[in-house]
Phi, psi and omega in degrees: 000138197238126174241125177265159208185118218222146188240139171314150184290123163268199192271345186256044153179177194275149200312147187236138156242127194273151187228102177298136176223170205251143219285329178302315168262033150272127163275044189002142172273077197307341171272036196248134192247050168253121201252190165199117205245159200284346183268317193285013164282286187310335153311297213276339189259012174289281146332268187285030166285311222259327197231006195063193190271080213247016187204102174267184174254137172266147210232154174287203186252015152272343193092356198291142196292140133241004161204126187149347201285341180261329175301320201290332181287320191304332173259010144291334135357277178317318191068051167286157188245343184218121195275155170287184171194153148218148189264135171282055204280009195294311195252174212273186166320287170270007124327308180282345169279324178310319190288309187308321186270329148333334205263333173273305174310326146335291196303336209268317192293018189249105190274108156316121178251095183286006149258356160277341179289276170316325150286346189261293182330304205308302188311309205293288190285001162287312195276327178202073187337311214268000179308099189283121183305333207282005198274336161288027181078341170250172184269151208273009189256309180314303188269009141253006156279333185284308217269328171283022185054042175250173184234168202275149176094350210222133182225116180310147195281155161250155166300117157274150233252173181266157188276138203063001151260162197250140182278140188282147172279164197263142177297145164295144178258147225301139178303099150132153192064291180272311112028281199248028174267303181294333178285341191260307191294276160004311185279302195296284240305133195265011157228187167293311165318338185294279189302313182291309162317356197239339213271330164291339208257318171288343175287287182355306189244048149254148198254161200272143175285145200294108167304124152287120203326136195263120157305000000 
């Protein structure tokens, strides 16, 4: 059964209806010179697990993908039996190969401003503990490089310790509060990789306990 959802015409191009279609007459483009590698199959099936299929794919008046070949694997994954889709029957032929590679290639020209990135992280993961962060796509080696105000690609250096001194051993940390903050992240959070990033981000924003001053 096929369902539409039809948007007013704009002024520059003809009315687009998005169409549920069942995944078996979508045609992969054997010609798309765009690869999908097994971890962002495993991204996109993340997202959409998490947040549904909210980007359909777009198809020629043949059905052929033109832009849309890592959703369509990620919800075969998934074991959908049917994708949104909308057809592009407005362009010709060599329109529609140009918009494939257009479609990838545009995007690529787009620049992180990694202290708002890493501030939206901050939020996200504050605003809902229980959330799994990695469904934004990046990996937990990343987003504690961003939430420490660091930028991608880049990892802050540690002190290495001097030679012939010995490292003071690390305090235990104070009982009931920060403590039983990690310990409650630690219990919900639903992997391991999970649990230590939240079990870190809350230690983080705990304040260190107040010594007293020696008379």
């Amino acid at each position: 059964m096929v369902h539409s959802i039809r948007k007013r015409a704009s002024p520059s191009g003809p009315p687009l209806a998005v169409v549920w279609r069942r995944v078996e007459v979508l045609r992969p483009d054997p010609a798309n010179p765009r690869s999908h590698s097994a971890k962002q199959i495993r991204q996109l099936v993340r997202s959409i697990g998490a947040f549904g299929f909210n980007v359909p794919i777009l198809v020629d008046r043949t059905l052929r993908i033109i832009a849309g070949h890592g959703r369509l694997l990620a919800a075969q994954e998934l074991g959908w039996r049917e994708v949104p889709t909308i057809l592009l029957d407005h362009l010709s032929e060599t329109q529609a190969r140009a918009f494939m590679i257009a479609d990838n290639r545009v995007a690529e020209s787009a620049a992180w401003n990694n202290m708002l990135l890493g501030e939206q992280l901050k939020e996200i993961s504050f605003a809902a503990p229980d959330f799994a962060i990695e469904t934004t796509g990046f990996e937990l080696s990343e987003i504690e490089v961003l939430t420490a105000g660091g930028s991608l690609g880049t990892r802050k250096r540690s002190r290495r310790p001097t030679r012939g001194r010995h490292r003071q051993p690390s305090q235990a940390p104070a009982s009931g509060g920060c403590s039983a903050g990690i310990a409650s992240v630690a219990a919900t959070s639903p992997t391991p990789s999970t649990r230590c990033w939240r079990a870190k981000r809350t230690l983080s924003s705990c304040s260190p306990p107040t010594r007293p001053r020696s008379t």
